[in-house]
C-alpha positions as CSV (number, residue, x, y, z in Angstrom):
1,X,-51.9,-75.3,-32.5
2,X,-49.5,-72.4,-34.3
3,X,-49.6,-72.4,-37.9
4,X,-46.4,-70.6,-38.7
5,X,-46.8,-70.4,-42.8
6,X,-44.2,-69.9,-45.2
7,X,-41.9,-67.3,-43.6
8,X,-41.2,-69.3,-40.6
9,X,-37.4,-69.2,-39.8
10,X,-36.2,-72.3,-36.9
11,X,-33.4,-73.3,-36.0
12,X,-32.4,-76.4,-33.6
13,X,-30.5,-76.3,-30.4
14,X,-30.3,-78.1,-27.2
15,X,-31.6,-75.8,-24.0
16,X,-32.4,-77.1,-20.4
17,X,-31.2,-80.6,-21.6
18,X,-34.1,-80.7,-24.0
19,X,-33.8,-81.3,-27.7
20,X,-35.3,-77.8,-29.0
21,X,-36.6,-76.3,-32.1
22,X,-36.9,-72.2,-32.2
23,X,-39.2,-70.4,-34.4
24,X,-39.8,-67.4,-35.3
25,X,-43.5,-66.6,-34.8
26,X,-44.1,-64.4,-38.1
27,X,-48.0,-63.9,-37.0
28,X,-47.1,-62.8,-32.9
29,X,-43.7,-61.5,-33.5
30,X,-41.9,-63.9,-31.0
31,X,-39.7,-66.8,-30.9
32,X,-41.2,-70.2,-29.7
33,X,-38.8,-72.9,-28.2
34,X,-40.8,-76.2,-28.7
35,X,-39.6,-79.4,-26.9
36,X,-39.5,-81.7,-29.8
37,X,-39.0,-85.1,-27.8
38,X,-42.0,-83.9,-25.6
39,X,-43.8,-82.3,-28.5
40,X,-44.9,-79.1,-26.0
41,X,-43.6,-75.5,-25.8
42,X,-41.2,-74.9,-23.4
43,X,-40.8,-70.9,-24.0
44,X,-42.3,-67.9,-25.7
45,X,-40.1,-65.2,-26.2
46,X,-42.0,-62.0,-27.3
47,X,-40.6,-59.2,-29.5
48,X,-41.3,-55.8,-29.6
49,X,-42.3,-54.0,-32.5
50,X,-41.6,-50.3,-31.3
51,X,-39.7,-48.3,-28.3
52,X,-35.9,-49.3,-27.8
53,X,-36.2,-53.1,-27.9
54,X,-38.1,-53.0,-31.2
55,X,-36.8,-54.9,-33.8
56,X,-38.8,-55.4,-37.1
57,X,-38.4,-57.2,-40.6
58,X,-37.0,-60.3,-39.0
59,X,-35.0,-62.4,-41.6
60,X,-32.8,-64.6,-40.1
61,X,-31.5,-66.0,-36.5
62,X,-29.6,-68.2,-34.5
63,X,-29.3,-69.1,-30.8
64,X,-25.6,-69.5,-28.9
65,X,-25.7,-70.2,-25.5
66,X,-29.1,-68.6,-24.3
67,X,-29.1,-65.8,-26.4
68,X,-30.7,-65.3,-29.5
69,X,-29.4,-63.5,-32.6
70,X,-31.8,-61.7,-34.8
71,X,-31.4,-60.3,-38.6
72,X,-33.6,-57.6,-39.5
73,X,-34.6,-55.0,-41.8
74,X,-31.9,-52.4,-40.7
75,X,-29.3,-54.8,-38.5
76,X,-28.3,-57.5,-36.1
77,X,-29.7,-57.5,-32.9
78,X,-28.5,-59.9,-29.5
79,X,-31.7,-60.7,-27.6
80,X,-31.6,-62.4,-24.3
81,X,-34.2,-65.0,-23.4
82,X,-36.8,-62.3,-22.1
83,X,-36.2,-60.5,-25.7
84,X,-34.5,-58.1,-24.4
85,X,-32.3,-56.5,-26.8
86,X,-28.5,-57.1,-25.6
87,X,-26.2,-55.6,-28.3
88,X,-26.9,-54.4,-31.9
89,X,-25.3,-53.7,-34.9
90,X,-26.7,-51.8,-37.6
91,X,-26.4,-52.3,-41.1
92,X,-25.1,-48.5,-42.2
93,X,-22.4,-49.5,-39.7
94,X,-21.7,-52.6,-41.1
95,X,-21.7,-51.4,-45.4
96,X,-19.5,-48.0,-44.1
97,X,-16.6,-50.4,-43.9
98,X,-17.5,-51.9,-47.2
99,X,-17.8,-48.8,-49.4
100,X,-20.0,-49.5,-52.8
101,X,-21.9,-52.9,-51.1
102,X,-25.0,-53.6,-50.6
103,X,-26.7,-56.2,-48.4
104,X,-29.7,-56.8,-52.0
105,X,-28.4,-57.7,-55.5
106,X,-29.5,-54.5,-57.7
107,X,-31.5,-56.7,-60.5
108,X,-33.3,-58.5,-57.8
109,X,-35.5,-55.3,-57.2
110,X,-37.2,-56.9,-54.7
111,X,-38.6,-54.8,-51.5
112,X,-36.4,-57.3,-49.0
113,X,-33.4,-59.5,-49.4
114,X,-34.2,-63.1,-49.8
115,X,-30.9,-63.4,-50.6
116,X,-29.3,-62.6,-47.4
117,X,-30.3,-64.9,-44.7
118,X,-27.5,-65.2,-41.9
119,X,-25.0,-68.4,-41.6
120,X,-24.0,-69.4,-37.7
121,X,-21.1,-71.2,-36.8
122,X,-21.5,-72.8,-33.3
123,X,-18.2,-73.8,-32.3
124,X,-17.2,-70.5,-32.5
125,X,-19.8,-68.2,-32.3
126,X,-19.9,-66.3,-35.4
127,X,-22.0,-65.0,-37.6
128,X,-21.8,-65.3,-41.5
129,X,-23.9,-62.7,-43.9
130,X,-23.3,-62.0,-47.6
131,X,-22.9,-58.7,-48.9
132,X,-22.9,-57.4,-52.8
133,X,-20.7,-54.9,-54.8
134,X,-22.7,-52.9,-56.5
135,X,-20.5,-52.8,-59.8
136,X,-21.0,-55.7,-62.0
137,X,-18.0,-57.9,-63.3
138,X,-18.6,-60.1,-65.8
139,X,-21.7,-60.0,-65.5
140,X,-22.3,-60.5,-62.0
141,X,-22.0,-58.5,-58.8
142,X,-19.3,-59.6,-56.7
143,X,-19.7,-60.9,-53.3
144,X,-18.0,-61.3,-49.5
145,X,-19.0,-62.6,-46.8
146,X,-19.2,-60.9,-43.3
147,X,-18.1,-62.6,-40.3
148,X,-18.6,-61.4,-37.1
């Protein structure tokens, strides 16, 4: 038996005609595909840590038709079913469109976002992150939201 613990990130999805949960596997750095009406694992998709398919500080994901989609410390990564990385996006990329945001609320001072985890629209195949100005209005920072 896994024991994920409190950082585990799933997600539901139907694959192979099986009703599936995916989780990321905080403690071997993969995503598990579990059959939930069987209650067995169907798939373990490893991740690496280092080289040109390494991908680290995982935050968020979401699966679209058998790929995966990763957030992480510096981006958004597309990982096939091998974990293979497919395309990426990083997140000096994304924030040099959006002069003066951030992807972390300033008074948070915390040493990664909690506040960021990514929002997946099926039907169309986007994804959905927040993003921060870093001068305050009233009191708060204001916010968009990235779709891509």
């Amino acid at each position: 038996m896994q024991i994920y613990g409190g950082n585990c990130r799933s997600v539901s999805a139907f694959i192979e005609g099986k009703n599936c949960m995916l989780a990321y596997n905080n403690l071997l750095h993969r995503i598990d595909i579990i059959d939930l009406d069987n209650k067995v694992p169907l798939k373990h998709i490893p991740l690496e840590k280092e080289g040109p398919d390494g991908i680290n500080g995982i935050s968020g994901f979401a699966y679209f038709d058998n790929t995966i989609i990763l957030q992480a410390n510096n981006g958004f990564y597309q990982v096939n079913m091998d974990g293979k990385i497919v395309s990426r996006c990083s997140m000096e990329h994304l924030l040099k469109a959006f002069p003066g945001f951030s992807t972390m609320i300033p008074d948070a001072q915390a040493y990664f976002n909690l506040y960021n985890d990514l929002s997946f629209d099926e039907a169309n195949g986007n994804i959905a992150f927040v993003i921060y100005n870093l001068q305050k209005e009233n009191g708060e920072y204001p916010k968009k939201a990235i779709i891509f």
